[in-house]
VOKOLFI-966260 format. One record per atom (N, C-alpha, C): x, y, z. Coordinates in steps of 0.1 Angstrom, whole numbers, plus 5000, padded with zeros to 4 digits. Layout:
N
XYZ
...
***
This chain:
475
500949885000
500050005000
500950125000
500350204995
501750364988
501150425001
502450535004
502650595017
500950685016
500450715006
499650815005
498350785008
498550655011
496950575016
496950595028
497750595037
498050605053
496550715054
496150725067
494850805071
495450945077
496850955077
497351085079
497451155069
497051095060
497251205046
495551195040
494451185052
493251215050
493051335041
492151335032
492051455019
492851485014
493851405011
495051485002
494351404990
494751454972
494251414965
494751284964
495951234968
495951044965
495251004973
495251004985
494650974993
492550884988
491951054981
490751064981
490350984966
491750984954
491950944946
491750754945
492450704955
492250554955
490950544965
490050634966
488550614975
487550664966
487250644957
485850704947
485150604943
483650634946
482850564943
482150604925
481950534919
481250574905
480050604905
480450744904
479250864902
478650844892
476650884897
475950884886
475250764878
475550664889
474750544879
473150524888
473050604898
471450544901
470550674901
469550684889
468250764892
467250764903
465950824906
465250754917
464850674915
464250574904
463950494901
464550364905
465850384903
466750274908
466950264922
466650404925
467050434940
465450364951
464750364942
463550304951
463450164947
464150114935
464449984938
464749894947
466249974948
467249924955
466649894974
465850084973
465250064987
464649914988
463649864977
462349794982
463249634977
464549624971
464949514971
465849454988
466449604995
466749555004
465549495014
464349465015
463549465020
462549385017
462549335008
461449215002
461349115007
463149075011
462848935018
461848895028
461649055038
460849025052
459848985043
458748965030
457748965028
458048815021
458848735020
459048575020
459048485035
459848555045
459848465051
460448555059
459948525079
460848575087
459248665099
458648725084
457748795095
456748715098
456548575097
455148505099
455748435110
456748445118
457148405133
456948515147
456248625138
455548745151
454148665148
453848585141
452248555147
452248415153
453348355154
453848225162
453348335177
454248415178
454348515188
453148555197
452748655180
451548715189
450148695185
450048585179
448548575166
448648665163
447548655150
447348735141
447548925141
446348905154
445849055157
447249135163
447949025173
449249085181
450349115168
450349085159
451249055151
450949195138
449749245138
449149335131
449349425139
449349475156
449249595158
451149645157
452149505158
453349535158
453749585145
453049525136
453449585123
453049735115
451749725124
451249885122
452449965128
452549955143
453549995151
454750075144
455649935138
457049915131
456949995122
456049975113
455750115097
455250225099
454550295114
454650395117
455950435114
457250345127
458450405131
459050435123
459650325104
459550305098
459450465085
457750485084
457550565080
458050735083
458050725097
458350855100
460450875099
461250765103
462550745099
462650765085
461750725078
462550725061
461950875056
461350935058
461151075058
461951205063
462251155080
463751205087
464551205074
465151055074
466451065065
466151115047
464951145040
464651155027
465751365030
464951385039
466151525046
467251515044
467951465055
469451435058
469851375042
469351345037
470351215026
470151355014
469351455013
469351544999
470351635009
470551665021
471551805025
472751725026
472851635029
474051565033
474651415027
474551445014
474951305005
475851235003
476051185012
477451075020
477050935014
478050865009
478350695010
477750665027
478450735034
477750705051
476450695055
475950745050
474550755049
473750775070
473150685075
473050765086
474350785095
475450735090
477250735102
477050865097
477050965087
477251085083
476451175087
475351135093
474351245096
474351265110
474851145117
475651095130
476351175136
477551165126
478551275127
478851375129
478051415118
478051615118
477451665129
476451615136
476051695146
476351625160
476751465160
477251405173
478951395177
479451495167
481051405164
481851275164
482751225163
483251095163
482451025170
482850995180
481950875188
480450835184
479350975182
478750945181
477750895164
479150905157
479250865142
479650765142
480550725153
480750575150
479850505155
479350565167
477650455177
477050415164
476650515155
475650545147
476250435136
477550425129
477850325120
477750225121
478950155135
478550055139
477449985141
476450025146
475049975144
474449915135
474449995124
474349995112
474749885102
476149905105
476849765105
476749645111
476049655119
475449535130
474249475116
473349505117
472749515114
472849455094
473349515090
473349485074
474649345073
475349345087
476249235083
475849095088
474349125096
474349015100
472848975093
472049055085
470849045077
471248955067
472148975059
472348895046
472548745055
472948705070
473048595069
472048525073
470748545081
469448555077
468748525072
468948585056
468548565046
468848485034
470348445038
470948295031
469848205039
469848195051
469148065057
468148045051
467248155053
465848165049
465848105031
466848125019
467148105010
467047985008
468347905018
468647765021
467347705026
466147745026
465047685032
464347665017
463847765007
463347774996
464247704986
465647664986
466847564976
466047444985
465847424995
465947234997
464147244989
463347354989
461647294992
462147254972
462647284972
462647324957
463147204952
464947154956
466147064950
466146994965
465947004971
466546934984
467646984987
468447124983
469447204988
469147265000
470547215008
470647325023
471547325029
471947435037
473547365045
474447485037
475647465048
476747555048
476947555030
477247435025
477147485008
476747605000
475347595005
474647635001
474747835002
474947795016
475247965024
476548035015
477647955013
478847975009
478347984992
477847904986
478147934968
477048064968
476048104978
475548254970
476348364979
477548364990
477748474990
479548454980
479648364976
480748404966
480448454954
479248384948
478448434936
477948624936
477248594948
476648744941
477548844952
478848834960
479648954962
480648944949
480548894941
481448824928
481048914920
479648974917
479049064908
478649164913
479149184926
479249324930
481249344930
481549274924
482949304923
483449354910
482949324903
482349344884
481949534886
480849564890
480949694893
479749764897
479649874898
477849884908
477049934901
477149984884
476150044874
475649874871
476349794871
476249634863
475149554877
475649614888
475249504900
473949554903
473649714898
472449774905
471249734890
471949704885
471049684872
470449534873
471349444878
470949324879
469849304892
470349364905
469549344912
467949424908
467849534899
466749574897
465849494887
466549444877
465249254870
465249214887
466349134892
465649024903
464549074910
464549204916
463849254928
462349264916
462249294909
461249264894
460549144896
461049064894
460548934894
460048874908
460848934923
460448924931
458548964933
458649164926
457449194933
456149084923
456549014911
455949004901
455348804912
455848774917
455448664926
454848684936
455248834941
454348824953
452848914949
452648934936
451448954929
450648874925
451448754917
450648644915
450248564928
451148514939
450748494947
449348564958
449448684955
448048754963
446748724953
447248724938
445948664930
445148534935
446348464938
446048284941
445448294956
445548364963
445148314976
443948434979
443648524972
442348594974
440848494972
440848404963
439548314961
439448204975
440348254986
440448074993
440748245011
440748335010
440748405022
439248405030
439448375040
438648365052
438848405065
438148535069
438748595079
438548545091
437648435096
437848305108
439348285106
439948235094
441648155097
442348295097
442148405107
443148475109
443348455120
441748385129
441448405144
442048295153
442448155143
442248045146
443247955157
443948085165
445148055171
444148105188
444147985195
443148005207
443748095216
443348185223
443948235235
444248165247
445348205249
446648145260
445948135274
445048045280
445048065294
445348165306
446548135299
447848175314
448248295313
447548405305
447648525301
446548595303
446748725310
445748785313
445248865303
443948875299
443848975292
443748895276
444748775276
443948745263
443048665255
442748725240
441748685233
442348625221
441148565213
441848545203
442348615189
442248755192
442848855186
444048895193
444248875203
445448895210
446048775219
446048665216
446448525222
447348535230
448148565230
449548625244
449348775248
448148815247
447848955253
448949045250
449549195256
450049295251
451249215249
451649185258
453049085261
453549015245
452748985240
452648975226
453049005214
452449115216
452649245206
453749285208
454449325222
456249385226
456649305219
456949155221
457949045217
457949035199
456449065195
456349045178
456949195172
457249305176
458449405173
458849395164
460349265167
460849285160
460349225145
459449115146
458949065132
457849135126
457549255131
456749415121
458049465118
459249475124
460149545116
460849425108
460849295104
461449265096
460849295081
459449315082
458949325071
459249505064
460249535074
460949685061
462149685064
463049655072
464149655079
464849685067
466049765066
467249805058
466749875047
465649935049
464850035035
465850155040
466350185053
467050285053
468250285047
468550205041
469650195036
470150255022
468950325014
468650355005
470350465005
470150585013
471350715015
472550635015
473150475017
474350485015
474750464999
473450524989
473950494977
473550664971
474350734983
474050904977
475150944967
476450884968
477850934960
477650864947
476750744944
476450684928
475150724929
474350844932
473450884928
473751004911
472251004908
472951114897
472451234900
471451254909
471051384913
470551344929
471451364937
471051294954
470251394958
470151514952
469151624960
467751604958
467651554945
466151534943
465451384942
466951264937
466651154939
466551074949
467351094960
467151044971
465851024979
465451204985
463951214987
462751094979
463151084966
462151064959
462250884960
463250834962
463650704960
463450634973
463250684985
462950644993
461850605000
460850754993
459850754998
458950674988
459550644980
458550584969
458750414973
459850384980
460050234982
459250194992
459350345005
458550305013
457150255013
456450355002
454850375001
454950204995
456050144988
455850004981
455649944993
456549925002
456349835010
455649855021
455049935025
453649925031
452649835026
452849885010
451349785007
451749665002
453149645000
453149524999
453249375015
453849465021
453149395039
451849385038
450749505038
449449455042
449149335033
449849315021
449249225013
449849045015
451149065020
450948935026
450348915038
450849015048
450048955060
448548975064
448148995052
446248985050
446248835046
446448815034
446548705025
447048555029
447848585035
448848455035
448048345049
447748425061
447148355069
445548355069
444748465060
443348475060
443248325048
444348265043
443848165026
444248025037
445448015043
446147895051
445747915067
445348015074
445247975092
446348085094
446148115105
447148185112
448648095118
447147985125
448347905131
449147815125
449247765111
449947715106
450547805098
450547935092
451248025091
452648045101
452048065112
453148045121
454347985123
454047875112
454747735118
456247705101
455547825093
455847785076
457647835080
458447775071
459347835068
459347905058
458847905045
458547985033
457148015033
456548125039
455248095041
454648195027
454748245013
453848205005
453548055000
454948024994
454647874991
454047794999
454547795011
453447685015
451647715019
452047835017
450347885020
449547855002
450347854991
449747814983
449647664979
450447584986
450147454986
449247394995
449247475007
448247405013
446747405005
446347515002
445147544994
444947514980
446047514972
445847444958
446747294960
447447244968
448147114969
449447094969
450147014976
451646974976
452447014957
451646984952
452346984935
451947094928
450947154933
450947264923
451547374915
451147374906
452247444893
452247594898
451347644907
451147784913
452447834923
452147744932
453147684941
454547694940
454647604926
456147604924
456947724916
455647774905
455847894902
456648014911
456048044924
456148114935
457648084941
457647984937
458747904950
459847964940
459747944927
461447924917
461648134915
460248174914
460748324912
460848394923
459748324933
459948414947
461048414952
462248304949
463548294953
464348414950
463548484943
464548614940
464048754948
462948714957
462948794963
463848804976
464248684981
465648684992
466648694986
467248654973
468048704964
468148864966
467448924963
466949074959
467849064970
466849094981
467949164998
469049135000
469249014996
470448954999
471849014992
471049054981
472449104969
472149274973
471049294973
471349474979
472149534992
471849405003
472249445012
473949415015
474249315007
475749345003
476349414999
475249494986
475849624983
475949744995
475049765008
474749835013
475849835024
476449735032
477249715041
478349725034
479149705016
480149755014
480149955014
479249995011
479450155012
479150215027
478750115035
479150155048
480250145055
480750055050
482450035049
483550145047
482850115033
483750205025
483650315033
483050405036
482950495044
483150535053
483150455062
483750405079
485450395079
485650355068
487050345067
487750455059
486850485048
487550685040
487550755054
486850735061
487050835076
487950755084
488650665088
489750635097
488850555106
488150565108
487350445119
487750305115
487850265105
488350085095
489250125091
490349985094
491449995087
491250075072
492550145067
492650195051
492350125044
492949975040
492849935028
491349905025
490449925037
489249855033
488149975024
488850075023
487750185015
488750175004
489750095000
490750104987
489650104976
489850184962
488750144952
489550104940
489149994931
490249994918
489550074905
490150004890
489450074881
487950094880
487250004887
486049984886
485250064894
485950134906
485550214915
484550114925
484850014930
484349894933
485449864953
484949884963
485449904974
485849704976
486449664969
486949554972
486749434987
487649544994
487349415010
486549475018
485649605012
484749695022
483249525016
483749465001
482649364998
483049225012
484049175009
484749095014
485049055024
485249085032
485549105047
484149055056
483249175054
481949145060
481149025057
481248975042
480948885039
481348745042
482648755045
483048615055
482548635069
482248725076
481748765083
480648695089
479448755080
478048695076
477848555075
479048545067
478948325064
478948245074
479848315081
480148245096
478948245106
478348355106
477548415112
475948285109
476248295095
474948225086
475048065093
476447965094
476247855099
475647785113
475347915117
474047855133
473147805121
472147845114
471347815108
470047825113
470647965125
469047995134
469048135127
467648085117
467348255109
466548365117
465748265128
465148415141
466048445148
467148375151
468348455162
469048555148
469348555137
469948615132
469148745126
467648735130
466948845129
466849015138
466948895151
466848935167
468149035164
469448955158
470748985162
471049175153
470249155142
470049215128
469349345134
468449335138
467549395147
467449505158
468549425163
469049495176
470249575172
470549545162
471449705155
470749795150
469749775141
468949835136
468549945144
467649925153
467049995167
468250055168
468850035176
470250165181
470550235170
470750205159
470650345146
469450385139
468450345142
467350415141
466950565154
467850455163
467550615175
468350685172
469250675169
470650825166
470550845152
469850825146
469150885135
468450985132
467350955141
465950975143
466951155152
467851125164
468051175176
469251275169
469551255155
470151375149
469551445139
468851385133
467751465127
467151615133
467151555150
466251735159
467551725160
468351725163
469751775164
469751895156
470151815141
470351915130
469752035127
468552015129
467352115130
467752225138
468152175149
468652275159
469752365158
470952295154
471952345153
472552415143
471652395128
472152425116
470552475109
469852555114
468652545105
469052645096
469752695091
470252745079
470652645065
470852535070
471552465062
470652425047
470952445039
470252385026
469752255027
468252245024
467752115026
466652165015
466852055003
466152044991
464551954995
464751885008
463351805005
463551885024
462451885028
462251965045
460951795048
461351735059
460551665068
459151685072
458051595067
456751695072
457251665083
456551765093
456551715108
457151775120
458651805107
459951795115
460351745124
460751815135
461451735147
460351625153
458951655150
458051565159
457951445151
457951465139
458251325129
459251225134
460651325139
461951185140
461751175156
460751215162
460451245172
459751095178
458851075169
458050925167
458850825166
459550845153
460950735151
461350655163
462050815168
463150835183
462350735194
460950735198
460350665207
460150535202
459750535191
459550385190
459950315188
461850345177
462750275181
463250225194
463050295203
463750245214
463150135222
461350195221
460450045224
460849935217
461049925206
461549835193
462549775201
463749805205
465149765208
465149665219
464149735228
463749635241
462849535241
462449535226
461349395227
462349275226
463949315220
464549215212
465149105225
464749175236
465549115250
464449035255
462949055248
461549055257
461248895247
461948855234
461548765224
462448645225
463848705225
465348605229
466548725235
466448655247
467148755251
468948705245
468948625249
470348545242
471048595232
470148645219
470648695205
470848825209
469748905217
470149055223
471249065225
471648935239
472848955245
474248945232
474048855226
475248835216
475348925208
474149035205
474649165195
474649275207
474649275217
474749355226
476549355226
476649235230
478349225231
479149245221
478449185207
479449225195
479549375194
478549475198
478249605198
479549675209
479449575216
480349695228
482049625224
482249495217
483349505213
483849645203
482749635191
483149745184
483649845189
482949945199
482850035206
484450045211
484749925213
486349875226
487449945216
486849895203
487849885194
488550025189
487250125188
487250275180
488050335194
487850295205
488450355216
489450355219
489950195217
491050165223
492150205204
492050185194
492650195186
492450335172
491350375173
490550485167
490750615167
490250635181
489650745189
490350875182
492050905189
492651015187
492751025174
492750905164
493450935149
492150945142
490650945146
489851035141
489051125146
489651165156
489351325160
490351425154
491751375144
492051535140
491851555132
490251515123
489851595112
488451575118
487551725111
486351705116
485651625103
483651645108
482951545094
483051685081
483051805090
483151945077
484551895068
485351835073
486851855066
486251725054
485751665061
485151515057
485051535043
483751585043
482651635033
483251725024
483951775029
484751875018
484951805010
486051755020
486951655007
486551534999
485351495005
484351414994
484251504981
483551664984
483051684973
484451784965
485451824967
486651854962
487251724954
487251614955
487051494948
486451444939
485151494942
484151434933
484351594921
484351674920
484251824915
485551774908
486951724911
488051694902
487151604891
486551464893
486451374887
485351414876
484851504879
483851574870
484151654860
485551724862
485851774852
486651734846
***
């Protein structure tokens, strides 16, 4: 590595020169793709174990809940991401008004969270390869994250294009699929899960009473989880002032109505309580009702596979520019924001993705939700908790899209993330505890090895030198 990579020669042109991302390959259009491909998966598999949880009704107020929080976070950030158009995406908005530490709280999290989702969603994957071929197993985990971090290595105009057919084909199954199961819905099999005795208070709209609803949390936020992730693709935007706003909020309004439409459908056509129980629960909710062999079925099963594909391959993309970023600022080793011809962050792909693999062979996809989760929440609150910051501190600042709401908007976020974070202790505490810990290692690490060498530049010196870079490469 040439002397000029070192993080002491932060913004010098070599420096910023082997760190550029390729500008200009995503419109909004792509940008609300990308949002609603990191996020499809929750609408295969993952969220029909909050009604294991809470039945039907418990499992519906959590999800209302979650896409409130949800809702009012991706509107915060449609702000922050048009004034402040960072690869960091919330570490950057973190930043500027919490300084280091509390840019790194805010990354790390983040990184919690997107490094441990894709492994997740291999499982969940590995469950739809065996219904399919009888594929499953560490194999199986390992040939799709060498394959598709393989073609995010190729380059990100190539990789965003491909994930936009898959995510395509995704929404295009879970369409057919709502056609198939509208003739066979019956609003008795939403109810059909009896109330709990030993619970006060419940019914069979609420079968484990409120107690219920806390614990199903986190499975109302799997069904959007990582839509925030849209702002770490603000430096390959082609117009981040107007695209971003627009790319986000447009993925979100997707995935609202694409949740109410499985979790109406899927247990009103199959039961609630066998819903509960599905690993792939469209497919199996169309087999139960058209048959073990059905051509509908299998149809669902071979394209819906690309809807865990989708997340899986976006959110790789998403944890390498958080990388990348974390490390253009000194927080990660240098070489890992290195870019080559391709403008392609190499072991910002790499690294985390052996990471993930490892992470993937428990082969427990609700602990690795819990785990996913519980990062999530801690950067949703310092999100949400810089947003009024910003407002406060800088209302001068140029902001091309303004928050309805404003502060009372991330205001909502702010509380119900944090309700959110505590349910994950209230469901398994175990997986809390294990992303609790991996969280405060991080923390050990910025401190013990970090700290001073990225406090002598501020996030203003930062951003400069982002856009002094980008302003060279343009002309």
């Amino acid at each position: 590595m040439s002397e000029q990579s070192n993080s002491s020669d932060f913004g010098s042109k070599e420096f910023m020169h082997q760190r550029q991302l390729k500008k200009g390959v995503a419109g909004w259009m792509l940008l609300a793709t990308l949002g609603v491909s990191y996020v499809i998966s929750g609408d295969y598999a993952g969220w029909n174990f909050g009604i294991a949880t809470a039945g039907w009704g418990g499992m519906l107020i959590a999800a209302c809940l979650m896409g409130l929080m949800y809702l009012t976070l991706v509107l915060s950030l449609a702000e922050m991401s048009a004034a402040i158009p960072t690869a960091g995406g919330g570490y950057s908005f973190a930043r500027r008004v919490m300084g280091p530490v509390g840019g790194y709280a805010t990354g790390l999290a983040v990184l919690l969270e997107y490094a441990i989702a894709p492994a997740a969603i291999v499982i969940f994957i590995g469950q739809y390869t065996n219904a399919l071929f009888g594929w499953d197993g560490p194999t199986v985990y390992a040939a799709f994250y060498l394959v598709f971090v393989g073609i995010h290595l190729i380059g990100a105009g190539e990789a965003l294009r491909i994930m936009m057919v898959i995510t395509a084909l995704a929404v295009i199954a879970i369409i057919v699929t709502a056609l198939g199961l509208i003739p066979h819905f019956e609003v008795s099999n939403l109810f059909d899960i009896a109330a709990n005795p030993d619970v006060a208070g419940a019914t069979t709209f609420l079968p484990q009473g409120w107690y219920g609803v806390w614990a199903a949390l986190p499975f109302g936020m799997w069904l959007f989880l990582a839509v925030e992730g849209v702002p770490l693709a603000a430096e390959e935007a082609k117009d981040p002032k107007t695209d971003m706003p627009r790319g986000i909020i447009a993925a979100m309004i997707f995935l609202l109505i694409s949740a109410a439409m499985v979790m109406l459908l899927v247990p009103g056509a199959a039961g609630a309580s066998a819903t509960g129980e599905y690993g792939a629960p469209l497919v199996d909710a169309l087999r139960k009702v058209y048959g073990q062999d059905s051509m509908l079925a299998n149809f669902v099963n071979v394209v819906g596979l690309a809807g865990l594909i989708a997340s899986f391959f976006s959110i790789i993309y998403g944890y390498s520019r958080l990388v990348f970023a974390l490390s253009r600022a000194g927080y990660l080793p240098d070489f890992m924001s290195l870019t080559g011809k391709r403008k392609v962050p190499t072991w910002a792909l790499v690294i985390p993705g052996i990471f993930g693999f490892i992470a993937s062979l428990t082969g427990e996809g609700d602990m690795m939700i819990m785990m996913a989760v519980f990062g999530a929440t801690i950067s949703y609150a310092l999100q949400a908790y810089s947003h009024i910051l910003l407002r406060r501190r800088e209302p001068d600042l140029e902001r091309p899209y303004k928050t309805p709401g404003g502060t009372v908007t991330a205001g909502i976020a702010l509380v119900l993330s944090i309700i959110a974070l505590s349910s994950c202790f209230a469901y398994d505490a175990r997986a809390a505890l294990w992303a609790a810990g991996l969280y405060a290692l991080g923390m050990a690490y910025y401190f013990v090895f970090k700290h001073k060498e990225v406090s002598k530049h501020t996030a203003e010196e930062e951003f400069a030198a982002i856009l002094e870079a980008e302003a060279e490469l343009d002309g």
